[in-house]
Structures are given as structure tokens and as C-alpha cells.
N, C-alpha and C positions, 0 to 999 in steps of 0.2 A: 318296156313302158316308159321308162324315163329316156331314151333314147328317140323314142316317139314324141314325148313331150318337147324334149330340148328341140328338134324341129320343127315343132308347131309353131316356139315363141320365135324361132329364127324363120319361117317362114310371114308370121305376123309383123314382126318388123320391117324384112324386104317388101311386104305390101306396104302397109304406111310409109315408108322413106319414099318406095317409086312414087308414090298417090299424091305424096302431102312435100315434098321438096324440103325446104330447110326446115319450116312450120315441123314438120314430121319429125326430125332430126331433134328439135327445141321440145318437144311432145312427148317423145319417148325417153329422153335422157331426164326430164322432169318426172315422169315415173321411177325409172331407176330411182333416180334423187331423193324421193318421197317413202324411202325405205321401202319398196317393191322393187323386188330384186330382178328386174329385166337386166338381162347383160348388156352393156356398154361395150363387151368384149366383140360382141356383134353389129350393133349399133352405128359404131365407128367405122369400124374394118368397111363394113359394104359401105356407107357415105364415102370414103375414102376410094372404092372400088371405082364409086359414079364420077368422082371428080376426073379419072382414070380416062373413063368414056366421055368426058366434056358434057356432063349433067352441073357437075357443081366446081367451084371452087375450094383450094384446099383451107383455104384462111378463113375464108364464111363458114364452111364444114366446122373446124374447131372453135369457132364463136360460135357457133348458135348451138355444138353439144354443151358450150359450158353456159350458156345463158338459161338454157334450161335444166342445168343442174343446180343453178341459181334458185330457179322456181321452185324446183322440187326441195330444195333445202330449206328453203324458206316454209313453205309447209311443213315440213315435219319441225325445223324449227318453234314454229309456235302450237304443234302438239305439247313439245317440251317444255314451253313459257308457259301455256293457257292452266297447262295440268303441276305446273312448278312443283317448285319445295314441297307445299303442303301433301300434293298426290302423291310424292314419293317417299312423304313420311306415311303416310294412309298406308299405304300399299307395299310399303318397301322391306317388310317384316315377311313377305311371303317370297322375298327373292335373295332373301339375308341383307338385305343392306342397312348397314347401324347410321346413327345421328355424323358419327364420324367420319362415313364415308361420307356423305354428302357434304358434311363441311370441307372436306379433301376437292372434290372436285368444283365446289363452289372457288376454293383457293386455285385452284389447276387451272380454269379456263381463265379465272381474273391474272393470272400471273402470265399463264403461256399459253391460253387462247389461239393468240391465230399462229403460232408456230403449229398447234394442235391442227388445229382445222384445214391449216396449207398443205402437210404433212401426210392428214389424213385422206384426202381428197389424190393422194395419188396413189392407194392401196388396196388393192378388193377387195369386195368383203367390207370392210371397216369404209370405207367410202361414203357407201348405203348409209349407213346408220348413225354418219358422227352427231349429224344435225341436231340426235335427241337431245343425248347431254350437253350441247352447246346450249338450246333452249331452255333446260332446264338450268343450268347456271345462270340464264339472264346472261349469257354474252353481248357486246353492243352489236345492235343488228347492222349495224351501218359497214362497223369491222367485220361479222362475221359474213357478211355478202360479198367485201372486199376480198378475204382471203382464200371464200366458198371459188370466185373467178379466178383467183391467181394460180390457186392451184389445180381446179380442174381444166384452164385451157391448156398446159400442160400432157395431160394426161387423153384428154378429146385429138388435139394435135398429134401427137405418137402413133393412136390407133390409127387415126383416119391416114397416115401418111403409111403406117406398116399396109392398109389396107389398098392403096397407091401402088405401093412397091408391091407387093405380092397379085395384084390383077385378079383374076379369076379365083385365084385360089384363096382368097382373103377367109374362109372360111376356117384355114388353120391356123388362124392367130385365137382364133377361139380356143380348141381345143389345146394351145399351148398355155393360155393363163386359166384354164381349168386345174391346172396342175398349181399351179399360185392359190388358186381356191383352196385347195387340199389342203396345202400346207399351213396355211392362214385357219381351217376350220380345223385342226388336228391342232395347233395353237391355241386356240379359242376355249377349244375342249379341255388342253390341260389347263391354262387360266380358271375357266370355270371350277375347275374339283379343287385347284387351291385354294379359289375364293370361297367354297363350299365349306371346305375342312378351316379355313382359317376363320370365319364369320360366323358359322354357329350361335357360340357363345356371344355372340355382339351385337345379332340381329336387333331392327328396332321390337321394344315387349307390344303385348296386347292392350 
């Protein structure tokens, strides 16, 4: 079933990339970006395939994945602005998070911001999703669009060139940073129980 799925969404991308040219490429990575977790691990690879076969360029290829990571950041960005501090005090008692933490990361993005976000933008997994707490800290959007680019055309450029270099077969660069997933979500998983076990008691009250 899930083996089923995972080629559907890698099918539905190689139709949008053939269909829609860079547009498609700027489209899909703006989903990714938007905390919907389409792989880039795919994305890339086959853009990087076409430039192979003289469809695309490899330097327009890595712009327009990170222009539309730009897009997609920015939207979830201002999920995290629009719903701020106040939502995540509302709310934040039902995920353990106390007054403290938020003061914490309200200090974390004002202080190391875009090392965070440059940083974050080349790691899977965490890639997807930095954008929330950025927006909810009120980062400057100016910096956080600067650093959203610097770091993902980085990471757009890598695949689309591994996806170059491997031709045909560019399908196994997916399946090698699935294994990066793992390790990042088996990460996540122990994060989460110490946060669970350590915040109890600190959660914001009723």
C-alpha cells in the first residue's frame, strides 16, 4: 500500500514537471514548502534527469526549485504570524508547550534566525516545516525569504545535478535519502518523549 502510494506521488510529479516545465518544478517544490510533505527527493532528481536529455538547464533547474520553496515558505510563514503568540498560548497546553518555551524560541529566531533557517532548509524532514516557528516568532520576512533562498538553492542544486549524474536511474537517490527520513523521524520520536516527560509539569494551565 504505501509502496503503491509512494509511486503515485512520484508518478504525479513526472507528469507535472513533463506538462508544466520550470512553472511545474516552482509548483511542486512550493507544495513541499507549504508543510506538505511531497518529496523534493523526487522533484529534483528527475528535473535534473531532463536537463540530462536537453529539456532544462541545470542552473534555471536549481532556481526555480528554490523560488518555489520561497512560495511555499512564505505561506506557511504567515500560517505561523497570522495564528502568533496568542494561538500558541490558546492552544499550546494541549501539546505541552509552557509560557517558557515560547519565550525560548521567541529569543532563538531573534538571536540565530537565519543561521536556523539557512541550516534548516538543507535537512529533510525539518526543511518542510521550519517556516511555522519562524512565523510564529515574527522573524523579519525580508531575512527570513533571504535565508529561505540561500539555503534551499543549495540543496535544489545537489539533487537536480545527482539527478544529471545518475540519468536514468535518478529514481535511486530517492530511495537513498529515505533512509535520512528514518533517521531524522526516529530523532524526532526520541525529542518528542523527552519533551513529553520534561514539560508535563510546565505545560501552559486551563
Amino acid at each position: 500500500m504505501v509502496t503503491h502510494l509512494v509511486e503515485l506521488v512520484g508518478s504525479f510529479i513526472v507528469s507535472v514537471i513533463s506538462a508544466s516545465g520550470y512553472g511545474g518544478i516552482v509548483m511542486l517544490m512550493a507544495i513541499e514548502s507549504a508543510c506538505i510533505p511531497l518529496p523534493s527527493e523526487v522533484i529534483m532528481p528527475f528535473s535534473g534527469y531532463l536537463v540530462l536529455v536537453g529539456r532544462f538547464k541545470l542552473g534555471w533547474v536549481a532556481v526555480a526549485g528554490a523560488l518555489g520553496c520561497n512560495l511555499g515558505s512564505a505561506v506557511a510563514y504567515y500560517v505561523g504570524a497570522l495564528g502568533g503568540r496568542p494561538l500558541a498560548e490558546k492552544y499550546g497546553r494541549y501539546i505541552l508547550v509552557s509560557h517558557r518555551d515560547l519565550d525560548r524560541a521567541d529569543h532563538w529566531f531573534a538571536r540565530w534566525g537565519n543561521s536556523t533557517v539557512f541550516f534548516a532548509r538543507l535537512l529533510p524532514v525539518i526543511r518542510t516545516f521550519i517556516a511555522l516557528p519562524a512565523g510564529i516568532s515574527r522573524m523579519n520576512f525580508l531575512r527570513f525569504n533571504i535565508y529561505t533562498f540561500l539555503g534551499s538553492l543549495p540543496w535544489c542544486f545537489v539533487l537536480a545535478y545527482a539527478g544529471l549524474r545518475l540519468g536514468s536511474r535518478w529514481p535511486v537517490i530517492r530511495d537513498y535519502f529515505h533512509r535520512f527520513d528514518a533517521v531524522i523521524g526516529v530523532a524526532v520520536a526520541a525529542g518528542a518523549a523527552w519533551f513529553i516527560y520534561t514539560h508535563w509539569k510546565n505545560r501552559i494551565p486551563t
